[in-house]
C-alpha positions as CSV (number, residue, x, y, z in Angstrom):
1,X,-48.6,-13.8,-64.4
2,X,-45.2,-12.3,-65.0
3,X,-44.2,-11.3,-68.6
4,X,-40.5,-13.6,-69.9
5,X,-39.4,-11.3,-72.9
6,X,-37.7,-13.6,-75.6
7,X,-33.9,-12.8,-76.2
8,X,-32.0,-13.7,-79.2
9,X,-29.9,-17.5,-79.0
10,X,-26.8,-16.5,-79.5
11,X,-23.5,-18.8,-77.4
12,X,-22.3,-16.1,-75.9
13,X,-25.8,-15.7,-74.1
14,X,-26.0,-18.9,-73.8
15,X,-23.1,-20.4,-72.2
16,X,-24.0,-19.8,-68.3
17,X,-26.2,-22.9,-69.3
18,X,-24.9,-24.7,-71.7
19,X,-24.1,-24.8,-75.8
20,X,-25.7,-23.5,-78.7
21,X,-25.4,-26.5,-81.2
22,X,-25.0,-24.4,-85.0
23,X,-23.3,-24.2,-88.0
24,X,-23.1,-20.8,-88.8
25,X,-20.5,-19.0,-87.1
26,X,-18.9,-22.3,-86.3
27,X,-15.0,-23.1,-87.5
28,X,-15.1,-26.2,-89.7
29,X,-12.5,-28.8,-91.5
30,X,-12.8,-30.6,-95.1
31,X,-13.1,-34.7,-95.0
32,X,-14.5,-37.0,-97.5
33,X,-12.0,-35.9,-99.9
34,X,-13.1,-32.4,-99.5
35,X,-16.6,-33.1,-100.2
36,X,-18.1,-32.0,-97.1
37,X,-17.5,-29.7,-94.5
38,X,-16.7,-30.8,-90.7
39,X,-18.0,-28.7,-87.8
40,X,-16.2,-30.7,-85.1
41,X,-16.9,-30.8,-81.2
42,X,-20.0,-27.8,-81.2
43,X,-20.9,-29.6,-77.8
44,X,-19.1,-32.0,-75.4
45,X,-21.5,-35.3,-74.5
46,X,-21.0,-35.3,-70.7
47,X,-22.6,-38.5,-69.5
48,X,-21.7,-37.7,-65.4
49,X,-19.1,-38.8,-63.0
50,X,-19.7,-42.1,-62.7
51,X,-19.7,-42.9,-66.0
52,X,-22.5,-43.1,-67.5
53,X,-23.7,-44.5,-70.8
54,X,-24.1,-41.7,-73.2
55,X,-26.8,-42.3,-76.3
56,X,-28.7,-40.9,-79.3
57,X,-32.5,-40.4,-79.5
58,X,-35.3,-38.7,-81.3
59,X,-38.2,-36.9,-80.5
60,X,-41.7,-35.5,-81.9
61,X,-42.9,-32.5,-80.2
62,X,-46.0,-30.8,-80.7
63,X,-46.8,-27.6,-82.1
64,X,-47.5,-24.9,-79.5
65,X,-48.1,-21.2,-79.9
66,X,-47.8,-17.9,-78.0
67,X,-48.7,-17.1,-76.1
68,X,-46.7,-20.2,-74.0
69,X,-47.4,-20.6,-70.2
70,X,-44.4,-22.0,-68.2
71,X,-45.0,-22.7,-64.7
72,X,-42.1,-25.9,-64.0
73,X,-38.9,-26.5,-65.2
74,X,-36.9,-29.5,-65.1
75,X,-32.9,-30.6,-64.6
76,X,-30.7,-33.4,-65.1
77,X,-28.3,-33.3,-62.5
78,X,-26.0,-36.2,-63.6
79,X,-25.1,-35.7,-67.3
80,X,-25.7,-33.0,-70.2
81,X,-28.6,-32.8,-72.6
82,X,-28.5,-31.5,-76.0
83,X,-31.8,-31.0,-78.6
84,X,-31.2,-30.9,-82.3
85,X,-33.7,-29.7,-84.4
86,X,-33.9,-32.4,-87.6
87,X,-37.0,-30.8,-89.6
88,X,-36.0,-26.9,-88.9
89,X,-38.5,-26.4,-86.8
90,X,-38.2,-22.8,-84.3
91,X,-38.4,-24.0,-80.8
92,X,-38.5,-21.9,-77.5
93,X,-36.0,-22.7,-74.7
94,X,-36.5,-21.3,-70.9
95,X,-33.5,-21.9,-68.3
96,X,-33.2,-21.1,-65.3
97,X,-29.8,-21.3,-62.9
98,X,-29.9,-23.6,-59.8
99,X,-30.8,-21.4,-56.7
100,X,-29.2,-22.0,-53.2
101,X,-32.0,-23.9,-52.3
102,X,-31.2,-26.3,-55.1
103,X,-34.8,-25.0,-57.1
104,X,-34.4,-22.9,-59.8
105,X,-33.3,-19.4,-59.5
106,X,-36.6,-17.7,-60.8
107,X,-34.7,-14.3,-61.0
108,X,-32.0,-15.4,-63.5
109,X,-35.3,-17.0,-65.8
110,X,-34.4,-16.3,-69.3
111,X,-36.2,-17.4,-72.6
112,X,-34.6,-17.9,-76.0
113,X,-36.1,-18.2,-79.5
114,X,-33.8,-21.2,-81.4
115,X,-34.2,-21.0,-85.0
116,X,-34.5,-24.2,-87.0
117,X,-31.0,-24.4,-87.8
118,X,-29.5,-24.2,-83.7
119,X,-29.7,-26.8,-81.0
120,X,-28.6,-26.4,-77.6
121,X,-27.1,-28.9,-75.1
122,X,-27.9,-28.0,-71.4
123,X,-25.0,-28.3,-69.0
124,X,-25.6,-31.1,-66.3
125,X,-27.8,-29.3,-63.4
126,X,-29.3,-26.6,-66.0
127,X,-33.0,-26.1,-64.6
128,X,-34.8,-25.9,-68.5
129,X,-38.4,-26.1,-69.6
130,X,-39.5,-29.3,-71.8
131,X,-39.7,-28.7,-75.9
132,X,-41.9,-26.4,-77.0
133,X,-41.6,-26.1,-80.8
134,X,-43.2,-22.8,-82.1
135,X,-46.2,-23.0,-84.8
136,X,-45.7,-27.3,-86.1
137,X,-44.5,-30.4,-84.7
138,X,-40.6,-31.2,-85.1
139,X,-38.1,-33.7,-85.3
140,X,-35.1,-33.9,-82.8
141,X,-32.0,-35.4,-82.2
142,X,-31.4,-36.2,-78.2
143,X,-28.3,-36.7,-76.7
144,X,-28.1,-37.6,-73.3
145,X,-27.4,-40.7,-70.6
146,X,-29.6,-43.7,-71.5
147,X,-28.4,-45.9,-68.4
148,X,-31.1,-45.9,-66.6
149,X,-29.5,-44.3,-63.7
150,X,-32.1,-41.5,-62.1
151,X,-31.4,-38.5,-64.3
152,X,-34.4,-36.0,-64.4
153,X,-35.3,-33.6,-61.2
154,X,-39.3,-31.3,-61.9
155,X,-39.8,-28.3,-60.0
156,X,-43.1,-26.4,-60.0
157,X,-42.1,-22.6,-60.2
158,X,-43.4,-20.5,-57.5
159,X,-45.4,-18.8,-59.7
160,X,-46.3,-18.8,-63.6
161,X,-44.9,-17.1,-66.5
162,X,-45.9,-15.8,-70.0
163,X,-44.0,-15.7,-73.0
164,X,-46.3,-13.7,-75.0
165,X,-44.0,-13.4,-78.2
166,X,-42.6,-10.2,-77.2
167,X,-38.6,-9.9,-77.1
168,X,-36.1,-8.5,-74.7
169,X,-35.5,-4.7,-75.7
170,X,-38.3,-4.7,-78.5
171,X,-35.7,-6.3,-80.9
172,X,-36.9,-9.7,-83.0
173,X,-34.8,-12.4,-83.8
């Protein structure tokens, strides 16, 4: 079983698959009378092509802990994706970019450690592991295409991975 080293959640990093969804860092605007603080746009809602019907959900996902086995990833090849932490809970989040085979590119795997306070949105096509939130079950905000229209492509990897808790060059987050 191969070893995925976590790497620090940063947009820069991130943006080959997608957006980091945070506060910190992010430009903002006053409304309500300068009572509260606006970070507008973090992350466009891109429902697909044909026009899809773009909605807000929630889930619950269980606790898990490291060390995590991944051994599938899935993709939503029609519209974007985006997971919002609601109860600050750290999650992990694997992506993967699509190969020429149209299967996920295993050599360009990467793993990221959110904190409680980021959410990402995954472009449309970004090959990306289910939730796994790290040490308690969480809260999150989806948003995605609700239409009905087939959105959600698995793939079993071609062989399994570890993320042992370890991070890319020894550095945690």
């Amino acid at each position: 079983m191969n070893i995925l080293k976590l790497e620090r959640l940063s947009k820069e990093a991130f943006a080959p698959f997608g957006d980091v969804i945070e506060i910190d860092g992010s430009d903002w605007y006053p409304i309500n009378a300068g009572t509260t603080r606006r970070y507008h746009g973090l992350a466009p809602i891109d429902p697909g092509p044909e026009g899809g019907r773009a909605g807000i959900s929630m889930a619950r996902g269980d606790a898990f802990n490291y060390p995590l086995s991944i051994s599938m990833l899935e993709r939503h090849p029609v519209g974007s994706q985006a997971w919002i932490p609601c109860t600050q809970t750290p999650f992990i989040v694997v992506v993967a970019p699509n190969g020429v085979d149209g299967r996920p590119d295993e050599t360009g795997l990467r793993a990221f450690y959110a904190q409680g306070n980021q959410g990402v949105s995954y472009r449309a096509g970004t090959w990306h592991h289910p939730l796994a939130t790290l040490g308690r079950q969480g809260d999150f905000i989806i948003v995605d295409r609700i239409d009905g229209a087939p959105n959600c492509d698995e793939a079993a990897l071609r062989t399994s991975y570890c993320i042992d808790g370890s991070y890319k060059g020894g550095q945690p987050v």
